[in-house]
N, C-alpha and C positions, 0 to 999 in steps of 0.2 A: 504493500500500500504506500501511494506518495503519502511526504509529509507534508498537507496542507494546514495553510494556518489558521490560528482560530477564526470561529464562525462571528462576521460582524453584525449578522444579524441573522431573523427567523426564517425558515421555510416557509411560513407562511405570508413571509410579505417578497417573497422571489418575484410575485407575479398578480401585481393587485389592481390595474387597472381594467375596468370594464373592456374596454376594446382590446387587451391582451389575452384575457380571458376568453374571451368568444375566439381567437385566432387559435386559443391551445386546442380549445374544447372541438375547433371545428381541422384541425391538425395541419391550420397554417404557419402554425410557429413552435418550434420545436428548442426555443434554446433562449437565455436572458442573462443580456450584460449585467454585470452590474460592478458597483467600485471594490464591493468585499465579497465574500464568501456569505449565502447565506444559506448551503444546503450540501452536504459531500453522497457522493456514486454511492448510490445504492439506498437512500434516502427514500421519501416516499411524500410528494405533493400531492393535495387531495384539492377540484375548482370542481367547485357543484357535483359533489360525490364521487365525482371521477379522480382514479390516482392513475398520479403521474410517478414512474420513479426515475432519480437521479444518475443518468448515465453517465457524463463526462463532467469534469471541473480543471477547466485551464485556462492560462493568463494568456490575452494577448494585448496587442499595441492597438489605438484606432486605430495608426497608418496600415494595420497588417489586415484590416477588414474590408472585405468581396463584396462584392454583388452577392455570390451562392452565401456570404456570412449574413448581409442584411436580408435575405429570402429565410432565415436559420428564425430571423428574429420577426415576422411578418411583413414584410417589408420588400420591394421590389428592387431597390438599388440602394447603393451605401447613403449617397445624398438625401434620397428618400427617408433611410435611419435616421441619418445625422439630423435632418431639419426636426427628426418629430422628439430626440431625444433633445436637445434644445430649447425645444416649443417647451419641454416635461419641466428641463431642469434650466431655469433662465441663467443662474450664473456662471453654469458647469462653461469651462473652454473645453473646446475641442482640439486637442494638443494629439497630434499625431503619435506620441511617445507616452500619452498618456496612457497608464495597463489597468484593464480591465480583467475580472472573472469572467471566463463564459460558464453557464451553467446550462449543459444541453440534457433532457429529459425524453421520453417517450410513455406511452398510456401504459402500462399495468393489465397485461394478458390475465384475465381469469378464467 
């Protein structure tokens, strides 16, 4: 197991806005930046009874994010991302070196 660092926040705020929500729920979005850790592989998210569990958790750069990485997050193209994470977070810069967690998940086979 890597050693990742502690958790900066909960599993249950990985993924709390309404429009993110409906993109999990409807398996357009399969993954969520964010600045800390708030859920490690093998974990278990639950959006409207549905679990999600915690596949990958790894650091990247913005500069190092796709097109296929903004599609990861609902999203059509990096520009696309970048403007709605912005619109989210007004102060956050967008510093190319800036490192992000990615937290990527999938549905929970019953």
């Amino acid at each position: 197991m890597t050693n990742y660092p502690e958790k900066t926040c909960s599993i249950e705020r990985l993924v709390t806005i309404p429009e993110d929500v409906q993109k999990v729920l409807e398996g357009k979005k399969w993954a969520t930046r964010r600045n800390g850790v708030y859920a490690y592989p093998g974990e278990i998210m639950t959006l409207e009874g549905k679990e999600y569990s915690i596949d990958k958790l790894y650091e990247q750069t913005l500069g190092e994010l796709t097109d296929e990485d903004a599609k990861s997050e609902g999203h059509d193209t990096v520009e696309d991302y970048k403007q709605t994470m912005l619109s989210i977070h007004e102060k956050m810069p967008w510093l190319p070196q800036m490192k992000v967690w990615v937290h990527e998940y999938s549905p929970v086979q019953k």
